[in-house]
C-alpha positions as CSV (number, residue, x, y, z in Angstrom):
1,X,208.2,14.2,200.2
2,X,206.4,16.8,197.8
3,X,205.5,19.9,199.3
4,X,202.0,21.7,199.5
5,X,200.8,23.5,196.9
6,X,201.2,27.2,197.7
7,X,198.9,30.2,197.3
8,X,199.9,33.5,195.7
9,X,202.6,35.8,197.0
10,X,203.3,39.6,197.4
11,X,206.1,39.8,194.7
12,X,209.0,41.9,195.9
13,X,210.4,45.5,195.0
14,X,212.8,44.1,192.9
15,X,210.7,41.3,190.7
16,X,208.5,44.4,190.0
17,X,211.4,46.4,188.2
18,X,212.3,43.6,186.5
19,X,208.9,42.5,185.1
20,X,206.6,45.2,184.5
21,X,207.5,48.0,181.9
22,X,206.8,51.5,183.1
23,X,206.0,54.2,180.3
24,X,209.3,56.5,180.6
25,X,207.5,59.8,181.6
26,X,208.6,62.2,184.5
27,X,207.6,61.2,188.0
28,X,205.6,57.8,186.2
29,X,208.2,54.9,187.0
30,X,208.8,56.3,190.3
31,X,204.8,56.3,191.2
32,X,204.4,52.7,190.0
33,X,207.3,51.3,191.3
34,X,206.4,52.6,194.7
35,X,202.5,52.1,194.6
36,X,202.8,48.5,193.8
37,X,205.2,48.0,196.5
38,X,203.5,49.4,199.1
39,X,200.3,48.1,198.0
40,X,201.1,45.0,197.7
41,X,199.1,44.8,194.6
42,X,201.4,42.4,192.3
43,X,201.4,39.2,192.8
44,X,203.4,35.9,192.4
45,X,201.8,32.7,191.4
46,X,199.6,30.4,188.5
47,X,196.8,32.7,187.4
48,X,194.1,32.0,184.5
49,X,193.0,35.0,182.6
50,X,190.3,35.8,181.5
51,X,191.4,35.5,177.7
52,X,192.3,32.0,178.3
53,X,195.6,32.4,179.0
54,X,197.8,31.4,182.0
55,X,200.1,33.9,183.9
56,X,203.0,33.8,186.4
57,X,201.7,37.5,187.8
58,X,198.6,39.5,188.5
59,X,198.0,42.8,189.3
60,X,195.2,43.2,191.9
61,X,194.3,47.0,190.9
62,X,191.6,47.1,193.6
63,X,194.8,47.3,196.1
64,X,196.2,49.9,194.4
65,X,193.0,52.2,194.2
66,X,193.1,52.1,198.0
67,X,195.0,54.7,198.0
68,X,192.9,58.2,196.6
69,X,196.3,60.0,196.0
70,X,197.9,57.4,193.6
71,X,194.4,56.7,191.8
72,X,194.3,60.4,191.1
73,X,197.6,60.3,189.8
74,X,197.4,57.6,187.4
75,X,194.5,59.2,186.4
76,X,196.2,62.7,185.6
77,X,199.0,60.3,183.8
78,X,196.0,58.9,181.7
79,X,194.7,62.4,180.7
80,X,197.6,63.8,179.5
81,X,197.6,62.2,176.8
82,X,194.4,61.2,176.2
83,X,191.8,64.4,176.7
84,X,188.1,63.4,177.3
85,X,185.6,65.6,174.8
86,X,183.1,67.8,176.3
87,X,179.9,66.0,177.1
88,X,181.6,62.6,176.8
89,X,180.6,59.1,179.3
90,X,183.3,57.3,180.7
91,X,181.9,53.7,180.7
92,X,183.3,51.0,182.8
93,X,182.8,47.2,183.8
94,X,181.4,46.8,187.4
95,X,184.8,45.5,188.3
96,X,188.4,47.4,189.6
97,X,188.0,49.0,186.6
98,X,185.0,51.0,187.8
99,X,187.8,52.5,190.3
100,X,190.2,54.4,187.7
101,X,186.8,55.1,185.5
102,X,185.4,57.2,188.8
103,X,189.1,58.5,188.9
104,X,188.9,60.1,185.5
105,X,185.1,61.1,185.9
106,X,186.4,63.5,188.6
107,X,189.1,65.0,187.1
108,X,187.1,65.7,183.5
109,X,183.4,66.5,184.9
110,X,182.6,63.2,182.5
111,X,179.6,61.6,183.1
112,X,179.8,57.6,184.4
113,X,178.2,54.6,183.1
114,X,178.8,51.5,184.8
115,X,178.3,48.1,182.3
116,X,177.1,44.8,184.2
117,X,179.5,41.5,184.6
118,X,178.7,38.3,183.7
119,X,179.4,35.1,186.1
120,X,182.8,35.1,184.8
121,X,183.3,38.7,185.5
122,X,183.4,40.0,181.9
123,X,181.6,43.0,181.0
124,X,178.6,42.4,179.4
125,X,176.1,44.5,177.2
126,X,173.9,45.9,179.5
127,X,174.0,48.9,181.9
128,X,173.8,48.5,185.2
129,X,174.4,52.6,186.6
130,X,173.9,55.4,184.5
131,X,173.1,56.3,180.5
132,X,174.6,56.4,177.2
133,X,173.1,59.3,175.5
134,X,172.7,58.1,171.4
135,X,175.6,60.5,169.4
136,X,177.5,60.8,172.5
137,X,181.5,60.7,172.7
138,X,182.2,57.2,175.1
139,X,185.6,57.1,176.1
140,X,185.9,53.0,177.7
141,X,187.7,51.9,180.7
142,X,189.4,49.3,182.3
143,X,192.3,48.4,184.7
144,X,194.1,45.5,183.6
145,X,193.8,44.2,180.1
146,X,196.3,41.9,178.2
147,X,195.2,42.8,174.1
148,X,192.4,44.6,175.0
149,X,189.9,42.3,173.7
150,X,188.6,42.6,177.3
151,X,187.4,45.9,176.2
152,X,184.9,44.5,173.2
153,X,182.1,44.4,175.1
154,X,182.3,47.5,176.4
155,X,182.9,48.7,172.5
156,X,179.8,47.3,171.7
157,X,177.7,48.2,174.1
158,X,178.1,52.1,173.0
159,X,177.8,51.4,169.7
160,X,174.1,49.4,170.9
161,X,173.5,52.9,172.0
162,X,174.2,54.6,169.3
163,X,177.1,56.1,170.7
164,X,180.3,57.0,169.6
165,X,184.1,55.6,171.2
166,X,186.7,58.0,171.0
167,X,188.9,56.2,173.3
168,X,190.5,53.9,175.6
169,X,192.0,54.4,178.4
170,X,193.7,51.5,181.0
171,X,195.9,51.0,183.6
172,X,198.4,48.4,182.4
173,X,198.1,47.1,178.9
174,X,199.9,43.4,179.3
175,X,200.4,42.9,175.9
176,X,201.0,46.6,174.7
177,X,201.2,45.9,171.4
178,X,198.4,43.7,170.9
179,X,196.5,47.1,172.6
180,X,198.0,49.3,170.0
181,X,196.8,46.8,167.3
182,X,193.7,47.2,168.7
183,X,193.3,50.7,169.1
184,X,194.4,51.1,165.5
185,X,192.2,48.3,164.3
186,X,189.2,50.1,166.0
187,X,190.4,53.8,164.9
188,X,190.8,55.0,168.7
189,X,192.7,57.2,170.5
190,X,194.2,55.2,173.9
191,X,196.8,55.0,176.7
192,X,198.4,52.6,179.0
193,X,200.8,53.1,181.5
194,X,202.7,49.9,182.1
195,X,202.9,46.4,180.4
196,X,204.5,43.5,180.9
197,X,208.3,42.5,180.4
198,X,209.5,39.6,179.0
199,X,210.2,38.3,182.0
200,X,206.4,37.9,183.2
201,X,205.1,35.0,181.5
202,X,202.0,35.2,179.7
203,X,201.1,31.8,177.5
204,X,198.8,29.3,176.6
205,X,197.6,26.7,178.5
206,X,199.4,24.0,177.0
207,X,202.9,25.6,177.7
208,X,202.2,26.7,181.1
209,X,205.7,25.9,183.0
210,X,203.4,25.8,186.3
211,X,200.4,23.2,184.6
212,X,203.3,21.1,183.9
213,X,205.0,21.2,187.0
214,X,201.1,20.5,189.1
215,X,201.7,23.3,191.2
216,X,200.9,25.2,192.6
217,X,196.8,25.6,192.2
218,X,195.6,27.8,189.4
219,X,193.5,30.3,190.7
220,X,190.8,32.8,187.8
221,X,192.4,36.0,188.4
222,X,188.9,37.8,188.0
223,X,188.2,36.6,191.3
224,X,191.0,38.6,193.0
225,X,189.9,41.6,192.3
């Protein structure tokens, strides 16, 4: 008899070493590898992106913001690398996002601007907290992004303004090297902390193992966070 389609798990200590791809700095792999155990916040199942795509894993990054002493320290991760200009608006999605953007308004006395979701919980280009001051640096936003074309909306919407992006700064970057394509593309500074190995599937519809296999359910990731 064929078993009931299951929902998604908590994945384990030791699927998260082997599938997520920690940016080798001191203390970094150790603070991951431990918040996302703890947390809870990767998951294990058949998840549809929001770029279309299908994935065996998620990360639910509201899980992880939980915890003010973690956020803060991704966020101190973030900014040393990336520095935030003087006068600059952090601008992020009304989304787990908005949770590392607060993160990295604190630390840099930035101003915040929150951008509006659609019903598919993509940003979209209008404002739904805050200002973007015309000639003003923007640095965007985001938790989880697999290219970063996530983040084009949120590119646009400063330049509607009349502002000016000088960066981008997320969480995890799934594909890290369509994210460095597109911070070079767009001229931008940028960071990421983690990405995915090749071990976490990421593909199209058509050659998703779990489509094939009818189970279990595919659930939009948007919604889980």
């Amino acid at each position: 008899m064929r078993s009931e389609p299951t929902g998604p798990r908590v994945a384990t200590a030791l699927e998260i070493r082997d599938v997520v791809v920690i940016q080798p700095r001191p203390g970094l792999p150790a603070l991951i590898e431990d918040a996302l155990t703890r947390s809870g916040a990767l998951l294990r199942g058949h998840f549809g992106l929001q770029v279309g795509k299908h994935t065996e894993y998620f990360i639910r990054f509201r899980a992880l913001a939980r915890d003010e002493a973690v956020l803060a320290a991704i966020a101190g991760h973030l900014l040393a690398t990336v520095s935030i200009p003087a006068g600059a608006t952090v601008l992020v999605a009304e989304s787990a996002g908005y949770f590392l953007g607060e993160a990295l308004r604190a630390r840099s006395g930035a101003a915040l601007a929150v951008a509006r979701t659609d019903v598919e919980r993509r940003p979209a280009r209008s404002l739904l907290h805050g200002a973007i001051a015309p000639g003003a640096p923007v640095v965007v936003v985001n938790d989880v992004v697999t290219t970063g074309a996530s983040l084009e909306p949120l590119l646009d919407l400063a330049a509607d303004a009349g502002a000016t992006v000088t960066a981008a700064l997320v969480f995890g970057a799934l594909d890290g090297t369509g994210f460095r394509a597109m911070l070079n593309r767009r001229r931008l500074a940028g960071d990421h902390l983690l990405e995915a190995s090749p071990a976490w599937p990421i593909t199209d519809p058509s050659r998703c193992a779990a489509c094939a296999a009818g189970s279990p359910p595919l659930l939009p990731a948007a919604e889980l966070n």
